[in-house]
C-alpha positions in Angstrom: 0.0 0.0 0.0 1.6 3.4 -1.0 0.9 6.3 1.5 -0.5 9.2 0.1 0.1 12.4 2.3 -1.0 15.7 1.8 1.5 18.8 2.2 0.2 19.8 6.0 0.1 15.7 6.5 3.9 15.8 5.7 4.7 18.5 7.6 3.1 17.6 11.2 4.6 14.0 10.5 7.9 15.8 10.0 7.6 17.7 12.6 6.3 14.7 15.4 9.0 12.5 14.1 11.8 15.7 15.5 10.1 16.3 18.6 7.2 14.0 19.3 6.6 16.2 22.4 5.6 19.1 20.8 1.9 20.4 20.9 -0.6 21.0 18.1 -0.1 24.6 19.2 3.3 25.0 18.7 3.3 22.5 15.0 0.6 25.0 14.3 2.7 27.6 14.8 5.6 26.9 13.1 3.4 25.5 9.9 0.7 28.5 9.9 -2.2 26.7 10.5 -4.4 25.6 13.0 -3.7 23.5 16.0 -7.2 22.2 15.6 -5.7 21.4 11.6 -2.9 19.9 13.8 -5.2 17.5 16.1 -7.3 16.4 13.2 -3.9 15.7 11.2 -2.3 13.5 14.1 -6.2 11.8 15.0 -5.3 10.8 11.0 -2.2 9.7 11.1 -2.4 7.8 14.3 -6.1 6.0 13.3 -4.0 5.2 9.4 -1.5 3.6 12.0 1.7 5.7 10.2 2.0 7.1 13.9 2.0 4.0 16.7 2.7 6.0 19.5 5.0 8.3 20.8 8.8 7.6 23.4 11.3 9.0 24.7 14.7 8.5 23.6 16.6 7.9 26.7 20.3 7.5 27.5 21.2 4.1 28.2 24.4 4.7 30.3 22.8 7.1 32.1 20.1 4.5 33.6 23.3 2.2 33.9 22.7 0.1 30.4 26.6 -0.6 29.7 26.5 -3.6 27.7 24.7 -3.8 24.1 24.9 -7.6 22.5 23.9 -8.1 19.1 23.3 -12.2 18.7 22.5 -14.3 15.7 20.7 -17.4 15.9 19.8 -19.9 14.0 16.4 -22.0 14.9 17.1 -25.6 14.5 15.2 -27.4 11.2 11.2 -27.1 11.7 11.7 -25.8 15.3 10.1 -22.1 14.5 7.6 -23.4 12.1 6.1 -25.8 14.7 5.5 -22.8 17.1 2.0 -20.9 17.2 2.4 -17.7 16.9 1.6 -17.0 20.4 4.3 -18.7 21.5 6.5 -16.9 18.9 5.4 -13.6 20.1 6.0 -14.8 24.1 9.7 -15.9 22.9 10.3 -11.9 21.9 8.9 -10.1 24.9 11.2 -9.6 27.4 13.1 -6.5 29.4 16.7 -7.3 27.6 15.5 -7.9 24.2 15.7 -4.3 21.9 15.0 -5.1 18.6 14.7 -8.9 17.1 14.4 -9.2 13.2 13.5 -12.2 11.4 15.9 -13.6 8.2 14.2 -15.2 5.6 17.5 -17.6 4.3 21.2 -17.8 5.1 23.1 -19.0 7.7 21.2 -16.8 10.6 17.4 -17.0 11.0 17.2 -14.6 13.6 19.4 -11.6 14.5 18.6 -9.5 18.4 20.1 -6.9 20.2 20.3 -6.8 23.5 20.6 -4.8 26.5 22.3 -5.3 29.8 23.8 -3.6 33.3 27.0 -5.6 32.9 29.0 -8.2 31.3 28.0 -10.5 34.0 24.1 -10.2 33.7 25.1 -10.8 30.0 27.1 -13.9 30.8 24.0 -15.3 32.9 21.6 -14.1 30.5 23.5 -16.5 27.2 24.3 -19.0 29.7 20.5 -19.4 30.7 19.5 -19.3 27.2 21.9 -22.0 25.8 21.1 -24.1 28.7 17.3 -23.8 28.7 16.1 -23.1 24.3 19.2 -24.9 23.2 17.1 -27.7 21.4 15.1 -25.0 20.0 18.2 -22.4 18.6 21.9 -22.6 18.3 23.8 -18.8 19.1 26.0 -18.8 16.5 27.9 -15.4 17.0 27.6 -12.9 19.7 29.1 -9.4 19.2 29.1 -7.1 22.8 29.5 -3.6 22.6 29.4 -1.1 25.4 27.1 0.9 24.9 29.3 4.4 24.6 30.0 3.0 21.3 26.8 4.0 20.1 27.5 6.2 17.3 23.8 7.0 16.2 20.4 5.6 17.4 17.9 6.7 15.6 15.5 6.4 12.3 14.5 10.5 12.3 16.9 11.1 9.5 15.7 8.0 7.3 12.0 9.3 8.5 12.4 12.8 6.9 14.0 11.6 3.6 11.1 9.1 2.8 8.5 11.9 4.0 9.9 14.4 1.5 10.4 11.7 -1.1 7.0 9.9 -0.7 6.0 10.9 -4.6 8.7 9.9 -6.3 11.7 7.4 -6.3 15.4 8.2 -5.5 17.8 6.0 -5.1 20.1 6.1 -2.2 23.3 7.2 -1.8 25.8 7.2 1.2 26.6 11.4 1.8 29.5 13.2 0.9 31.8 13.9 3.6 32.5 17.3 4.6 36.5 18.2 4.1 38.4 17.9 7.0 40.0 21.1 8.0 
């Protein structure tokens, strides 16, 4: 299904997705229309299910998050399609899992990243899961980071770029360095 936004559509989207916080006063504001325009815009947007709700981007070191893990796994032959989908939605809640994608072919099936306190609570954490869904998934590489080395967490940029370019297709391409001086 293409999306088909109007101009004002566009620009409250734009302008949620750079501070989700602000209020149909101030996007109403800055735009030139109403905040009721505004309202009646994110009601839209939010119903079409383009907006799926709203959260803070939060510092994980500063909540004591030092340890980021990104794991592939690899289900073992007819293990994930024998689950319901229940249980496949139970097996990716929980507090240390981030983000958990699904690979269609290759060596992986699954990639996750995960979050934890300390190397130890990671340690526990594999150990546990090795121990307990081994004859469901093998880990087949583990990569820990700390979680300074977080260059850039975010999607906004991507966001903005397909909002602008929603009518038309351009490729992409990585951008140009500024010279260093």
């Amino acid at each position: 299904m293409k999306l088909s936004l109007s101009g004002n559509e566009r620009a409250v989207l734009k302008a949620l997705i750079q501070d989700g916080r602000a209020s149909c006063t101030e996007i109403a504001k800055e735009l030139g229309i109403t905040s009721q325009a505004v309202g009646k815009i994110q009601d839209k947007l939010e119903r079409l299910g383009v907006i799926k709700g709203y959260a803070a981007l939060v510092d994980y070191e500063k909540l004591g998050i030092d340890v980021l893990a990104i794991a592939f796994f690899r289900f073992k032959s007819g293990s994930w399609t024998r689950l319901e989908k229940e249980d496949i939605m139970q097996r990716v809640k929980g507090p240390h899992l981030i983000r958990v994608y699904r690979l269609n072919e290759g060596e992986y099936t699954h990639i996750v990243v995960y979050g934890f306190r300390s190397i130890k609570e990671l340690d526990n954490y594999v150990h546990l899961l090795q121990t307990e869904r081994g004859h469901i998934s093998e880990l087949k590489k583990l990569y820990v980071l700390s979680a300074g080395s977080v260059l850039k967490d975010s999607p906004a940029e991507l966001l903005l770029k397909v909002i602008d370019e929603l009518d038309q297709e351009v490729l992409a391409r990585p951008d140009k360095p500024k010279p260093m001086r």
